[in-house]
C-alpha positions, 0 to 999 in steps of 0.5 A, spaced: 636 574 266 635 574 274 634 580 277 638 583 283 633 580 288 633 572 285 641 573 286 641 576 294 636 571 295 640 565 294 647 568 295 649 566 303 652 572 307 654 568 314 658 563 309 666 567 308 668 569 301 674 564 301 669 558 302 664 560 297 670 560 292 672 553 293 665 551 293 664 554 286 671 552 284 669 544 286 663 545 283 666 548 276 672 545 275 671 537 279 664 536 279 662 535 286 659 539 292 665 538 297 664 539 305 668 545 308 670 546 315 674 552 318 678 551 324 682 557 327 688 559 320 686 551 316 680 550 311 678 543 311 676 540 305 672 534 304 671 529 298 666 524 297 672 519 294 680 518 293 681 520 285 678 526 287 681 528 294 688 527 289 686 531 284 684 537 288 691 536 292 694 536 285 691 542 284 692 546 291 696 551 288 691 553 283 686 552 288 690 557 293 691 563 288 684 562 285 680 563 291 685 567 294 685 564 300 689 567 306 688 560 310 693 554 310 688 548 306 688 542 308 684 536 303 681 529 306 677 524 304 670 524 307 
């Protein structure tokens, strides 16, 4: 069991809630480490190739609700 510390260690405080969630969700669900970029209301995420730019935009919605984002999500290849 890791204790409070190891978890506050590794845990990122600068990054927002929104990115780690869809970081965490890409990694779980799609099995990849997705670039984010935030511009001023668009989270820009970027997949390493096509089939999984077109799987997590058909799952956006989900995406949206499970992280609870309050920012327009915007998906591209790169």
């Amino acid at each position: 069991m890791d204790s409070i510390k190891d978890l506050l260690q590794n845990k990122n405080l600068d990054e927002p809630t929104e990115i780690t969630a869809i970081r965490s969700y890409c990694e779980s669900v799609l099995s990849f480490t997705p670039k984010i970029n935030v511009n001023n209301d668009i989270i820009w995420v970027a997949a390493p190739n096509g089939i999984l730019a077109t799987e997590l935009r058909m799952r956006q919605n989900e995406v949206i609700e499970r992280c609870g984002l309050t920012k327009k999500l915007r998906i591209k290849v790169g």
